[in-house]
C-alpha positions in Angstrom: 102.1 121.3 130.9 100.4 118.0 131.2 101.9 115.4 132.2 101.7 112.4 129.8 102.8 109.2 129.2 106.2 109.1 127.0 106.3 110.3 123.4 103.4 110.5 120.7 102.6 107.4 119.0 101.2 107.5 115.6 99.1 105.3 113.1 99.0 105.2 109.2 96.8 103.3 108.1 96.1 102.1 104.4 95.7 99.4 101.8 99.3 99.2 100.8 98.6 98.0 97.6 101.2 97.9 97.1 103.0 99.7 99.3 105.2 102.1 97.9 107.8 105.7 98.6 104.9 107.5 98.7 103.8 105.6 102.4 106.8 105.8 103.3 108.5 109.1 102.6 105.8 111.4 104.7 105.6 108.4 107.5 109.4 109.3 107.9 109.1 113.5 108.1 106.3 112.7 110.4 108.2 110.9 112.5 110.9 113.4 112.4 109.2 116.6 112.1 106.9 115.9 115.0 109.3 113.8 117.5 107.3 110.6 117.3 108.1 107.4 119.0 107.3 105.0 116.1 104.6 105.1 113.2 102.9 102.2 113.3 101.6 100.9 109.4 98.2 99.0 109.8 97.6 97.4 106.7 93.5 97.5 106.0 91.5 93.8 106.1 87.9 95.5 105.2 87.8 98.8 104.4 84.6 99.8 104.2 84.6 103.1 102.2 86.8 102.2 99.0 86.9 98.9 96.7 88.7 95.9 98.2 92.1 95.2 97.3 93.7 93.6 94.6 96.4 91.6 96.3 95.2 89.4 99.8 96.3 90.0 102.8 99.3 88.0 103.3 101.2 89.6 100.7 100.6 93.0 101.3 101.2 92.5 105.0 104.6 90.8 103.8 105.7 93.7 101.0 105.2 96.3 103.9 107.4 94.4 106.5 110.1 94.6 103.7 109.5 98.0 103.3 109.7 99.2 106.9 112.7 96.4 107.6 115.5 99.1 107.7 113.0 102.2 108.5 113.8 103.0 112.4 110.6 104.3 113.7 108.2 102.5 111.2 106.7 99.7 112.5 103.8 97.0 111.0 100.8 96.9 112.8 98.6 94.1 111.7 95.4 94.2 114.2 93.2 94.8 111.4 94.0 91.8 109.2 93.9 89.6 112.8 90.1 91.5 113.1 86.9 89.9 111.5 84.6 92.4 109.8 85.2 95.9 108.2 87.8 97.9 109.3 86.9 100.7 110.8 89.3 103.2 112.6 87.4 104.3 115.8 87.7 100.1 116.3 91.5 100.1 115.3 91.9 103.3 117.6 90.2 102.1 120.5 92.0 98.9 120.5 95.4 101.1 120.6 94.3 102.5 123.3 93.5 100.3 125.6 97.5 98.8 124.4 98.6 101.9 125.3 97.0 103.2 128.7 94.7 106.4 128.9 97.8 108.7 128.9 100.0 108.0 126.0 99.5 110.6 122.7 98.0 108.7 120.1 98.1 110.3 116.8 96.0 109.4 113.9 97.5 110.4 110.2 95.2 110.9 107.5 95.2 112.8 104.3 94.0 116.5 103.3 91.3 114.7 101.3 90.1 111.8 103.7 89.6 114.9 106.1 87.4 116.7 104.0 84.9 113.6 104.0 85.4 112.5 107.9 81.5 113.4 108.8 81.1 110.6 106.3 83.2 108.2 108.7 81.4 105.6 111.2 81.7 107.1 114.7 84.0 109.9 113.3 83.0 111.9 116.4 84.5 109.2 118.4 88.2 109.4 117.2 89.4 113.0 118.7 88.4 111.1 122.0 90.9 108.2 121.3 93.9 110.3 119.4 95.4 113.2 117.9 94.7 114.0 114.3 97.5 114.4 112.4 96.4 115.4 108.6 98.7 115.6 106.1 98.6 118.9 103.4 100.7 118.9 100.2 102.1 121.7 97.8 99.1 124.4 97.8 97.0 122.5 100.1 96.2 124.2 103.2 93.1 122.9 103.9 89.5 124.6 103.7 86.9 123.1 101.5 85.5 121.9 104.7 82.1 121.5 104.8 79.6 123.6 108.0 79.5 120.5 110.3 83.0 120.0 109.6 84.4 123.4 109.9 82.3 124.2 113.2 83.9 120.7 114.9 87.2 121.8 113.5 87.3 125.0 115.3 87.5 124.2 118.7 89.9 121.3 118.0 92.6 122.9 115.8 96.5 123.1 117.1 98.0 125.8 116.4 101.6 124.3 117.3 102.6 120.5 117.5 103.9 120.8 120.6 100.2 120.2 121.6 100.3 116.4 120.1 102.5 115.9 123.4 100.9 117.7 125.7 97.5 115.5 126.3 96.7 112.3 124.8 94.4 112.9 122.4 91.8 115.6 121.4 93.8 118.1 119.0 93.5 118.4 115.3 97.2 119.4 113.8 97.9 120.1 110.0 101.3 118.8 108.8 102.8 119.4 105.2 105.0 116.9 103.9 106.6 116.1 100.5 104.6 115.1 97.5 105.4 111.7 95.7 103.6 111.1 92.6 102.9 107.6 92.6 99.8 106.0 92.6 99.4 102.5 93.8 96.7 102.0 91.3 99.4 103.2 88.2 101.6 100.7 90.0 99.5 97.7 89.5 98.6 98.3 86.3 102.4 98.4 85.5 103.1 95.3 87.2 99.9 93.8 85.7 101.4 94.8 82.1 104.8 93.9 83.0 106.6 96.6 83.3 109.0 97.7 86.1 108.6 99.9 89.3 111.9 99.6 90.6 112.8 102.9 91.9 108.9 103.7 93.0 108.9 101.0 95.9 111.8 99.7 98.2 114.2 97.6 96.8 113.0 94.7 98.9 109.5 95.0 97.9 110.5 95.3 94.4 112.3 92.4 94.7 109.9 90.4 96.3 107.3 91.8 93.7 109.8 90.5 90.8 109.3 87.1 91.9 105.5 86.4 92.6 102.1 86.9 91.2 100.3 88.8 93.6 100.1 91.8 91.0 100.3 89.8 87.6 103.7 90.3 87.0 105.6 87.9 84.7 107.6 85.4 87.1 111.0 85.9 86.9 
């Protein structure tokens, strides 16, 4: 086995807008299921392939500190929001890794979906050189739909246990189920927006923190 330096680390990245159970809940079995270190939560400035967000920086950064405040293992991350420009994750991931030395696993979560459309990434053939992918399947998802450029990378790449996110810093390409939440951040801010609660769909401290600004349109209590 090689030897490496300490146990995987892992990023989730995401807008957080706001954050809710569903970040949380599969950041936790990850953390679990595959003996991670710490997932670290890196809240997205720019991102470059999706609409900006409704809420600024500040607050979103703030609700997921609440949320991760009692979470061992989750961490907040924010090097993108300290970063000018778009956010782009071969920059995030490169940054990591010079924090972390050439021989710590790095581990990169994504989603079942955002895999399917990773050709589509700027410098996507950079990030197996800087982590682990770790993408996330749910219910009857296990993967495929993949298109020929995809598929063809995929297959030299692909664990086939997760004992190989340990075993080298960075390279592999492992699928991970994990539970499925329904909640949508985007049906949570047009609750908020209308008034209506969401207690029960976010952390108690980020519902309480919600409750009492703006940042979504909710009446001030």
């Amino acid at each position: 086995m090689t030897d490496t330096g300490g146990s995987p680390v892992a990023v989730l990245g995401g807008t957080f807008d706001p954050v809710h159970w569903g970040h949380i809940r599969p950041a936790v079995e990850l953390l679990q299921a595959l003996g991670l270190s710490e997932v670290r939560m890196v809240p997205v400035s720019v991102p470059p392939h999706r609409s900006q967000p409704r809420a600024d920086a500040a607050l979103r950064c703030r609700l997921l500190r609440l949320a991760v405040e009692d979470v061992p293992g989750l961490v907040v991350d924010d090097r993108e929001l300290r970063r000018a420009g778009a956010s782009y994750t071969a920059d995030t991931l490169a940054s990591l890794r010079r924090d972390l030395g050439p021989r710590r696993p790095l581990c990169f979560i994504m989603g079942s979906d955002a895999f399917r459309g990773l050709t589509q990434w700027h410098r996507w053939r950079e990030l197996t050189g800087l982590a682990h992918l770790v993408v996330t399947t749910r219910g009857g998802d296990a993967g495929g739909g993949w298109s020929d450029t995809l598929a063809g990378w995929l297959t030299a790449r692909r664990a086939v246990n997760p004992a190989e996110l340990r075993r080298s810093p960075a390279g592999r390409v492992w699928f991970q189920p994990v539970s499925q939440l329904e909640i949508s951040a985007t049906a949570l801010r047009r609750s908020l927006a209308q008034g209506y609660s969401v207690r029960g769909l976010v952390p108690d401290r980020v519902w309480t923190a919600l409750s009492r600004c703006r940042g979504y349109g909710y009446p001030q209590q």
